[in-house]
C-alpha positions as CSV (number, residue, x, y, z in Angstrom):
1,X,-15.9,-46.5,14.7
2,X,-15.0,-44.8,17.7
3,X,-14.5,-40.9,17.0
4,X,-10.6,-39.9,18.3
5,X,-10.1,-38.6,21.8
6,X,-10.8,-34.5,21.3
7,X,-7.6,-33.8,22.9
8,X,-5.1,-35.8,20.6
9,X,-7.4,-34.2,17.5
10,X,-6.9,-31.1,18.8
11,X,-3.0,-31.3,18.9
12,X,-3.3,-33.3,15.9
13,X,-4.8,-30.6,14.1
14,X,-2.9,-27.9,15.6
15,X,0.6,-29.5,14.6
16,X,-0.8,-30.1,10.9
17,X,-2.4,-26.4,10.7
18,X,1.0,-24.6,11.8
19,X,2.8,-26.9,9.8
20,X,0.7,-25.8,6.9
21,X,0.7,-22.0,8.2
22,X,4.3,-21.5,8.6
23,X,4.7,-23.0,5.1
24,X,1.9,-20.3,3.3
25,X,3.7,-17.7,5.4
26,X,7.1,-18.4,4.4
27,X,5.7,-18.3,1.1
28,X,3.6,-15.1,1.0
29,X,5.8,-12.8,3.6
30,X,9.2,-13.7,3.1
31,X,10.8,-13.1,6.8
32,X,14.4,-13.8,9.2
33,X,15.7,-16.5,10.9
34,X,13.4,-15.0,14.1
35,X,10.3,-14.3,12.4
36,X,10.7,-10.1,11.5
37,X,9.0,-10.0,8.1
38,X,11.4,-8.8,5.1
39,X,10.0,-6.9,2.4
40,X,11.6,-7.7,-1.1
41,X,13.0,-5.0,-3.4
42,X,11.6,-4.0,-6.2
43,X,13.9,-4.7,-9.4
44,X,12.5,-2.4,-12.3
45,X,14.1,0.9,-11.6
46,X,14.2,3.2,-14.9
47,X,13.0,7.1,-14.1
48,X,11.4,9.1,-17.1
49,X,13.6,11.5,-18.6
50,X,13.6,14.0,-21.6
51,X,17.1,13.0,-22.2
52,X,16.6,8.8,-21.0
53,X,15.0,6.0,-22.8
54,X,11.7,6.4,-21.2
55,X,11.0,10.4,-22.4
56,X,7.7,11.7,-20.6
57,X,4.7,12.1,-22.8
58,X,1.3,11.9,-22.4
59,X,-0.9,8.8,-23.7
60,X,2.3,6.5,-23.5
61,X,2.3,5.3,-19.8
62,X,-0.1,3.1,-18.0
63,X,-0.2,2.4,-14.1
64,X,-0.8,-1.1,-13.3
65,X,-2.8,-1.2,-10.1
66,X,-4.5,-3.1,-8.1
67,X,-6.9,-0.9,-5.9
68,X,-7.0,-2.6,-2.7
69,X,-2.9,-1.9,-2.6
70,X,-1.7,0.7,-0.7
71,X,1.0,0.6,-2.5
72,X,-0.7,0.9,-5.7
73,X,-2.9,3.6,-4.0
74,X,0.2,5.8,-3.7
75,X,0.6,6.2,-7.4
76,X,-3.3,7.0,-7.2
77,X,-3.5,9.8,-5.1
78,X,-0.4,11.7,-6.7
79,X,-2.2,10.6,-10.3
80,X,-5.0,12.8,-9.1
81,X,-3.6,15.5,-6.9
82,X,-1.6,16.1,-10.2
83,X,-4.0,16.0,-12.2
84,X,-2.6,13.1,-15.0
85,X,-5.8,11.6,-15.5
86,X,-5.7,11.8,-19.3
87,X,-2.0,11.5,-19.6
88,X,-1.7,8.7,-17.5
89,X,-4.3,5.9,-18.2
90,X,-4.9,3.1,-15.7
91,X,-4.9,-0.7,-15.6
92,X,-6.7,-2.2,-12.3
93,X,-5.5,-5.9,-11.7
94,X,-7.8,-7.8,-8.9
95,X,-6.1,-10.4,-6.8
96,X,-6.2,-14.6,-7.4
97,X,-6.4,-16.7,-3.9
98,X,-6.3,-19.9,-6.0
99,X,-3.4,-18.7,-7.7
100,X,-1.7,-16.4,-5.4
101,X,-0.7,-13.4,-7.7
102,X,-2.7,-10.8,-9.4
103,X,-4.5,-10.9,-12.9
104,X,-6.1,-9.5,-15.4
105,X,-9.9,-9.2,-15.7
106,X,-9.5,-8.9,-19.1
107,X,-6.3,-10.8,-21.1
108,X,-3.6,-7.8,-21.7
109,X,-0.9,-8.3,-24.2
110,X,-2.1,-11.9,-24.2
111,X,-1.2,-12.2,-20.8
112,X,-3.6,-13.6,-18.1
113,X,-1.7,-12.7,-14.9
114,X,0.6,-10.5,-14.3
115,X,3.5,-12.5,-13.4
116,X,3.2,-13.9,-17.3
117,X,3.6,-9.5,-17.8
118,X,6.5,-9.7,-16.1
119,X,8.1,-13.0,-17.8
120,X,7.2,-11.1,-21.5
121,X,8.6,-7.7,-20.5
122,X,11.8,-9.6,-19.4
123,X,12.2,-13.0,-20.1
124,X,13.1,-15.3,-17.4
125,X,12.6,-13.4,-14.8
126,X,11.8,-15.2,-11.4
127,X,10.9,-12.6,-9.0
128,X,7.8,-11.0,-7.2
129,X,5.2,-9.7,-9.9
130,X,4.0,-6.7,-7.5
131,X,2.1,-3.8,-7.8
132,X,2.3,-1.2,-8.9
133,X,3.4,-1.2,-12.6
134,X,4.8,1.9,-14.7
135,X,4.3,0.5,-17.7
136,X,5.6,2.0,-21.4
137,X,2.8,1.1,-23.9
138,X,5.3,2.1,-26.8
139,X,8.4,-0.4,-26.2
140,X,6.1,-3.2,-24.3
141,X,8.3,-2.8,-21.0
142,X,8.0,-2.3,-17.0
143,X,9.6,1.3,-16.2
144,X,9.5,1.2,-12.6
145,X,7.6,-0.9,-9.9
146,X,8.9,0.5,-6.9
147,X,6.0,2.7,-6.0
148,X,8.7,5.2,-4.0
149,X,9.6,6.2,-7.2
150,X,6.4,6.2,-9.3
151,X,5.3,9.1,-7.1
152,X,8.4,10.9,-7.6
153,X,7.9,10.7,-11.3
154,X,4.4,11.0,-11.5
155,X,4.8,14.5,-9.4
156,X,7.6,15.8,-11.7
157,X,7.8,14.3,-15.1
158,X,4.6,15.5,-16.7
159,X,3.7,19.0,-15.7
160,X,3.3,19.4,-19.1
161,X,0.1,17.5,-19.3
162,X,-1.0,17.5,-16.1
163,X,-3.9,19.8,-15.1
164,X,-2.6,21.1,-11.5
165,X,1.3,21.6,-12.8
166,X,1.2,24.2,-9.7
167,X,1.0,20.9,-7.1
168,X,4.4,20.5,-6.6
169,X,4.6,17.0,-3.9
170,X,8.0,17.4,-3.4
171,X,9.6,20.8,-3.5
172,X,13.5,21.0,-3.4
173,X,12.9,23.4,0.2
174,X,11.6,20.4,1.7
175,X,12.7,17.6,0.6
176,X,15.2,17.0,3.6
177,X,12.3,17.1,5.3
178,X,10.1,14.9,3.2
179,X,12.9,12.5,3.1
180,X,13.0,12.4,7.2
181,X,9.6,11.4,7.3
182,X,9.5,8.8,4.7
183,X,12.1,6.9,6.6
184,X,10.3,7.2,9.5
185,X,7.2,6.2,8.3
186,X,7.5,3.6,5.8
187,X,9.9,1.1,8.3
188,X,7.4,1.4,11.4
189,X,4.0,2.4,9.3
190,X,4.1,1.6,6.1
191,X,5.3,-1.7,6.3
192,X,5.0,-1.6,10.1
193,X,1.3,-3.2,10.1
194,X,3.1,-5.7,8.1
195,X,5.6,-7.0,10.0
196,X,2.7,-7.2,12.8
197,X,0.5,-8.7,10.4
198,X,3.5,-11.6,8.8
199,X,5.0,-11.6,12.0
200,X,5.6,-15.7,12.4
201,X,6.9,-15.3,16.0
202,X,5.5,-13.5,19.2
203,X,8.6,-11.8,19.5
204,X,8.8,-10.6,16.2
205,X,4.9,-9.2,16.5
206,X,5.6,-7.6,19.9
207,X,8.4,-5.6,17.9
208,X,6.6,-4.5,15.4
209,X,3.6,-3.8,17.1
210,X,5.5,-1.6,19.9
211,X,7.7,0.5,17.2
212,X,4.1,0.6,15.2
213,X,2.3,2.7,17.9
214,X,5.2,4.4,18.8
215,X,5.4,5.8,15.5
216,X,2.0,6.7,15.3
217,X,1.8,8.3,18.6
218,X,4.7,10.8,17.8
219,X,3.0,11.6,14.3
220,X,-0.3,12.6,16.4
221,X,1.9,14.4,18.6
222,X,3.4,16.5,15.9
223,X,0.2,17.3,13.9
224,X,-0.8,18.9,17.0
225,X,0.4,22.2,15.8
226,X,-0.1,21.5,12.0
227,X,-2.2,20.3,9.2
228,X,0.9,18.1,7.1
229,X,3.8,16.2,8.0
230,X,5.9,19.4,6.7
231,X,3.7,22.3,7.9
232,X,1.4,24.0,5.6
233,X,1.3,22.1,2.4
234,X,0.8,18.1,1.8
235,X,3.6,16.4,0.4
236,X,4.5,12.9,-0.9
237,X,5.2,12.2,2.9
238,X,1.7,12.5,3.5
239,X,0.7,10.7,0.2
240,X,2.5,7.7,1.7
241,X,1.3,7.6,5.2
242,X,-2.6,8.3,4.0
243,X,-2.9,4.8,2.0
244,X,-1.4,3.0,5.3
245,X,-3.9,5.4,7.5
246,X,-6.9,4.8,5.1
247,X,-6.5,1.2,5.3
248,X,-5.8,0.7,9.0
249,X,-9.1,0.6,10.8
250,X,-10.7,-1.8,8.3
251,X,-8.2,-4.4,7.9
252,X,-4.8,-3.6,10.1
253,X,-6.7,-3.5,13.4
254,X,-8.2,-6.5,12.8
255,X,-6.8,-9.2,10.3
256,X,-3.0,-7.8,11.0
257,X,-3.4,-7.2,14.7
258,X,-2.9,-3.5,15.5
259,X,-5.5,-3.2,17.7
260,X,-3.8,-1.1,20.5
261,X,-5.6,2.0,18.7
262,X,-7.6,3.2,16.0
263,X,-6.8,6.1,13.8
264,X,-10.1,7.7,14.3
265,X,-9.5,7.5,17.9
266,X,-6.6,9.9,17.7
267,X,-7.0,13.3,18.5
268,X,-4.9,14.4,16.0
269,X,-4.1,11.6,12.9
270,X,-7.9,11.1,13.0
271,X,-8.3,14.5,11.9
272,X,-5.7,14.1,9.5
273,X,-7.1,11.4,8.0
274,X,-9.9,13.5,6.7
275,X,-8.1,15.9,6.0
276,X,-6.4,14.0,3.0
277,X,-9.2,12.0,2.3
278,X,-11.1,15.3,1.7
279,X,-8.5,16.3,-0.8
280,X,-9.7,17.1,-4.6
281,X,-9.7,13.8,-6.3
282,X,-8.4,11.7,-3.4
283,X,-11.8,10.1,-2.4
284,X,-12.5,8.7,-6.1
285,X,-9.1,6.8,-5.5
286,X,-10.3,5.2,-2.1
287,X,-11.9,1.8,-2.9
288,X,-12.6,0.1,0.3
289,X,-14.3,-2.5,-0.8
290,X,-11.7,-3.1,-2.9
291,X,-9.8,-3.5,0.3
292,X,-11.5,-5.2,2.3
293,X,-12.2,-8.0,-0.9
294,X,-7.9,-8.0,-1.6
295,X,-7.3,-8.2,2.4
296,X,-9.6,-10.7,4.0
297,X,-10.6,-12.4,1.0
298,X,-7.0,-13.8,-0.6
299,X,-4.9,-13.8,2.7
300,X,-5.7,-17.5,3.5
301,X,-3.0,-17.8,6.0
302,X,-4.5,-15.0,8.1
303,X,-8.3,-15.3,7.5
304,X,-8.7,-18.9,6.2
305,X,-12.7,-19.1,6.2
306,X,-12.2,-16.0,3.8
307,X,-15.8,-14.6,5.3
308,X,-15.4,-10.4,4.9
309,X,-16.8,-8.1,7.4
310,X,-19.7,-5.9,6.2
311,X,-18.2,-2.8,8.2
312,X,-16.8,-0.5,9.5
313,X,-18.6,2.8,8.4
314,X,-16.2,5.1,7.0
315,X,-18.9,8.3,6.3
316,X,-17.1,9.9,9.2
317,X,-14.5,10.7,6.6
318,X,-16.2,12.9,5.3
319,X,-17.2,15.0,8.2
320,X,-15.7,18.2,8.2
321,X,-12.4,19.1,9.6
322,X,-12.2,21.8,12.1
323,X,-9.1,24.8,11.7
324,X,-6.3,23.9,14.1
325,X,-6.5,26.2,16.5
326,X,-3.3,25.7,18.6
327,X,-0.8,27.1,15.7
């Protein structure tokens, strides 16, 4: 039987292949009528209160993370610049590609994955089943999974328990401030690299990827003449760009396409970068094998032969960081 012509397999395969892309895309990264990639919100909103339904104490609240998230790793970092580790215990969820959401490696609450979490905590419910998860071990129920907000509470709700109380994240003198840059950095960095990465058009990528660098080259600009976002102290601005920043080199340059630049190869962010990463406790919440397993592993669409590069080597990150000396 005579094989087919290689041109009409090739078109053949390439109309059936996008076909089948465009579909897993739509899917995993829900995005516009032109191809911009569209984060969902989050729906669980409840803040920890002496006065609210969820008091603070410590022992009853468990993060729900899955550690090659940077979103997750957020809730991390603040966990141990705080110092919450035994007030705030944590549950590490590892990423399904046959089933397309996270589980458990161990049943919890009866529940194998963690959209099954979500459907017990509140019944019915049809949405995303993201991490991370504040959950409350006392009533069974999902505080909060908007990490935004986990970080807010994590850095002010249990000072009490927490063995740095003095590590104030977000102090009301900056928080203008604070506020500025996480607006900034979250709509062209944070989820920057994934609107390059989901983008389903050229048009949409070449937005993304030009706002992306753009960003990143005015952060390197201003860290010229300082160690933090905010001057002298890190904040939760810097909490949220690090996971992005930790992250990029290994997976965003490659699998999502930001390749204009890597972070080590600024003069100033690459500094930075170690920097944070340097930070008491940060390092033990930096699992980059984790990453690279969660990224090129279970995004089919983007990396279908779901083979996972053996590098790069990150021990520069632990090189030491020299004074500024342009203050």
């Amino acid at each position: 039987m005579a094989g087919l012509p290689p041109g009409l397999l090739i078109r053949t395969a390439k109309q059936i292949w996008t076909a089948l892309w465009q579909t897993m895309m739509g899917q995993m990264a829900p995005s516009s009528k032109s191809g911009d990639y569209q984060r969902p919100e989050s729906e669980f909103r409840q803040w920890i209160q002496p006065d609210g339904t969820c008091p603070p104490a410590a022992g009853r609240y468990q993060l729900i993370v899955g550690m090659g998230c940077p979103w997750a790793h957020r809730t991390l970092v603040t966990r141990a610049l705080k110092g919450l580790e035994e007030a705030i215990s944590v549950l590490p969820v590892v990423p399904s590609p046959d089933e397309g959401c996270w589980v458990f490696e161990t049943p919890f609450r009866g529940c194998r994955t963690l959209p099954e979490l979500y459907r017990q905590a509140q019944p019915g419910y049809k949405g995303r089943a993201t991490v991370p998860v504040l959950w409350d071990t006392q009533t069974a129920s999902i505080v909060n999974n908007e990490s935004a907000e986990i970080i807010v509470i994590l850095n002010e709700a249990f000072n009490e328990w927490a063995t740095h109380p003095e590590v104030d994240l977000y102090p009301d003198a900056l928080k203008a401030e604070i506020d500025q840059w996480n607006d900034c950095t979250y709509q062209a960095v944070n989820n920057g690299v994934y609107r390059c990465g989901f983008a389903q058009t050229q048009a949409a990528y070449d937005r993304a990827v030009t706002e992306l660098f753009d960003a990143l080259d005015a952060i390197d600009q201003t860290l010229g003449d300082r160690p933090y976002l905010c001057g002298d102290r890190v904040t939760l601005a810097d909490v949220r760009l690090f996971t992005t920043l930790f992250r990029f080199d290994v997976v965003y340059y490659s699998l999502f396409k930001c390749n204009r630049r890597r972070i080590q190869d600024y003069a100033h962010l690459g500094p930075y970068l170690r920097r944070l990463y340097q930070l008491p406790g940060v390092a033990e919440t930096c699992d980059i094998e984790a990453v690279k397993r969660d990224y090129y592993g279970n995004l089919f669409p983007l990396n279908p032969g779901g083979i996972i590069p053996s590098g790069p080597d990150l021990e520069y990150l632990k090189a030491p960081v020299a004074a500024l000396v342009n203050r």
